[in-house]
C-alpha positions, 0 to 999 in steps of 0.5 A, spaced: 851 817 063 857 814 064 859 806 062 858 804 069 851 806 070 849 804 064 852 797 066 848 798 072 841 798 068 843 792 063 844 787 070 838 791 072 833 789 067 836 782 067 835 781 073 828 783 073 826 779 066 829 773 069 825 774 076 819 775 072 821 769 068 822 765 073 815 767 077 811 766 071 813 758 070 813 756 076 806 761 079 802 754 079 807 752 086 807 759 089 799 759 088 799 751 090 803 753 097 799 759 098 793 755 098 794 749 101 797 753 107 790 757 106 785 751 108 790 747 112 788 753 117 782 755 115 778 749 114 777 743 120 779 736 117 782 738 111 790 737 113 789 730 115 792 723 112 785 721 109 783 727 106 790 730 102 790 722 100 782 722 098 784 728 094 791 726 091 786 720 088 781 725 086 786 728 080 790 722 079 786 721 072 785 727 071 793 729 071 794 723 068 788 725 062 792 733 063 799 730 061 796 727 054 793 735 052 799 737 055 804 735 048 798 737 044 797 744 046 806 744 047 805 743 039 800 749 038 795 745 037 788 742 041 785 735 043 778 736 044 776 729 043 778 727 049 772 725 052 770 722 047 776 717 047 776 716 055 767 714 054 770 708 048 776 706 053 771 705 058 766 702 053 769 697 050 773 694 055 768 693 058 764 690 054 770 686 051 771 683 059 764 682 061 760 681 055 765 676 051 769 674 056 776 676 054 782 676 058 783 684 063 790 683 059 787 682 052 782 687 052 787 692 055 792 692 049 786 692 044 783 698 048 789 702 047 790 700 041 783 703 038 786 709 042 793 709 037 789 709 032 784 715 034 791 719 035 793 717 029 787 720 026 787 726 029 794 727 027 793 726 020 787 729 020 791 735 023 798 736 019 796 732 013 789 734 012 791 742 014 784 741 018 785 746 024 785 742 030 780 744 034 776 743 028 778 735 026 778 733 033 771 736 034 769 731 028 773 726 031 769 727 038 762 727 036 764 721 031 767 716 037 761 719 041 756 716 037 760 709 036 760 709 044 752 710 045 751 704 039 756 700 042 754 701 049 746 702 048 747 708 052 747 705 059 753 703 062 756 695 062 758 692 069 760 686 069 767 686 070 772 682 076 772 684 083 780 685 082 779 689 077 777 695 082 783 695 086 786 698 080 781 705 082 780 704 089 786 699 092 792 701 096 800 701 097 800 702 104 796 708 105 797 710 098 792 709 093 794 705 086 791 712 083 797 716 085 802 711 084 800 710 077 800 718 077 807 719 080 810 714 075 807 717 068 809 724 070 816 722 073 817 718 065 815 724 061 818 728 065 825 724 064 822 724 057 821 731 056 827 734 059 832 728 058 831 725 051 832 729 043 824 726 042 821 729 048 825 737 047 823 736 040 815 738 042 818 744 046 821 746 039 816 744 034 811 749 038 816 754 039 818 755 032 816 748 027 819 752 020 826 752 024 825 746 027 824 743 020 831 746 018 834 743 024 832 736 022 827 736 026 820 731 024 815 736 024 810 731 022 812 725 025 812 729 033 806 733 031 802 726 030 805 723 036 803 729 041 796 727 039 798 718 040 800 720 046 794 725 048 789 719 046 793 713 050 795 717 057 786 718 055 786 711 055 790 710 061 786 714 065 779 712 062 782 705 065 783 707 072 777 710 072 773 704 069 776 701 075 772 706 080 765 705 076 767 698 076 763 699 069 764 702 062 761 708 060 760 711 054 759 718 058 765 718 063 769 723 060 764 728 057 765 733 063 772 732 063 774 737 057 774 743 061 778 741 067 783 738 063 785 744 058 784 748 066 789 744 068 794 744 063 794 752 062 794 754 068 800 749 070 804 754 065 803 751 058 803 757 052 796 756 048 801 758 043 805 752 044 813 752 045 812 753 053 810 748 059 812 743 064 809 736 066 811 738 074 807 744 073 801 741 070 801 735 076 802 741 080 795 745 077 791 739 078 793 738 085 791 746 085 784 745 082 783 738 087 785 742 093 780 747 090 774 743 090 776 739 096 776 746 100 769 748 097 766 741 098 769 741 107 766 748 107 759 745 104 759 750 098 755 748 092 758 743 087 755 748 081 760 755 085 766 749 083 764 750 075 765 758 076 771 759 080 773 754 075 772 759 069 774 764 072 781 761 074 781 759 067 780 766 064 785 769 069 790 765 067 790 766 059 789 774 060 795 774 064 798 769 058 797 773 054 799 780 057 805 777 059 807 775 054 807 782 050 811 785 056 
């Protein structure tokens, strides 16, 4: 064989690795375009002004929610008190505003607070502790949760302002404020992630702590914060929500879970940690949005969302896995 054609097949294999890599992190808006122009076709009254903005304001929270898994799963690890978190928001807010009468920015900034503290634990539970994270935020999840219903009475706390309800359902023109707050939280991490040593060193904690270490990296201290910001971008989202509901309820977030890791993984982001994107866990929201959406115009049952949902999410860790022994 000669130099020539030995050339020929190294560029060849670089550039069929290279399109394959490039297909693998951004599948999400391939998928994401084919779909859209699927039901713009097929389904009347979905591609309508009304309807793409009902759905952007749908998953606005929920992306917002995503993005704070999104730098717990970057480093290797889970949050699963998610939920619970969004539930003690909701709550306590609530019941701060309409029971004591504390001031909307008061209780705002004591909610997001509990939600630090709640991160906080998580993270030291998990790096100092050694305690598996799925194992230490699920202890976490059930504690918050009891919190919320002794708190709560288990049943919800209404009695917030009228105002305060334009925050989850209010517009900028024909935007909803839902997906204002969703675009300004995912162009700040995405600057945050892509433009600043603190936000890189997440991608390289999860790809390599030992080396990250030797390189000067606080592996600690990132570790500990990717689960601060998971609970405060929680609480965030548990906010807006609240402002829907225009009440605090200790279950507002229980069901959120699964659609969120959903999210996050089919939006790129490696199980194993080290790879992801903020813009294409937006973008796999958006998809799981559009989804819904489509088989809510079609009249299909609410309950063939949760299997379509699974299967969506089975499929993508399978070809996660497969392509990564390639």
């Amino acid at each position: 064989m000669d130099v020539n054609s030995v050339d020929f097949k190294n560029k060849s294999q670089r550039y069929r690795g290279g399109f394959k890599a490039f297909v693998r992190e951004w599948m999400i808006l391939f998928l994401f375009i084919a779909l859209f122009i699927l039901c713009s076709v097929t389904i009347d009254n979905f591609f309508t002004t009304e309807n793409i903005m009902n759905i952007l304001r749908q998953i606005s929270f929920l992306a917002i929610v995503s993005l704070g898994e999104f730098f717990v799963i970057l480093i290797g690890q889970m949050d699963m008190s998610i939920g619970s978190i969004i539930g003690m928001v909701s709550c306590f807010f609530a019941g701060f505003v309409a029971k004591s009468g504390m001031p909307v920015g008061t209780a705002l900034i004591i909610v997001l607070l509990f939600a630090v503290a709640v991160g906080t634990i998580n993270g030291l539970l998990t790096v100092v502790g050694k305690m598996p994270s799925f194992i230490a935020t699920l202890v976490t999840m059930n504690v918050i949760k009891g919190v919320n219903f002794i708190y709560s009475k288990g049943v919800p706390i209404s009695g917030l302002p009228k105002g305060f309800n334009y925050l989850g359902m209010g517009y900028l023109w024909i935007i909803p404020i839902p997906v204002i707050m969703m675009i300004i939280v995912a162009v700040v991490l995405n600057v945050f992630t892509k433009q600043t040593p603190l936000g890189r060193s997440f991608f390289a904690v999860g790809g390599n702590p030992e080396a990250s270490k030797l390189s000067g990296v606080n592996v600690k201290f990132v570790s500990i914060l990717a689960f601060v910001l998971s609970a405060v971008l929680s609480a965030i989202g548990a906010i807006g929500m609240t402002s829907k509901t225009m009440s605090g309820i200790a279950t507002i977030g229980d069901n959120m879970l699964f659609d969120v890791m959903t999210v996050v993984v089919l939006g790129g982001t490696a199980l194993t940690g080290g790879r992801g994107k903020v813009a294409g866990v937006t973008l796999a929201a958006m998809f799981l949005g559009v989804i819904s959406n489509a088989m809510v115009l079609l009249g299909i049952d609410t309950y063939w969302q949760w299997i379509v949902k699974g299967i969506i999410l089975v499929s993508v860790v399978l070809i996660d896995a497969n392509t990564k022994k390639e």
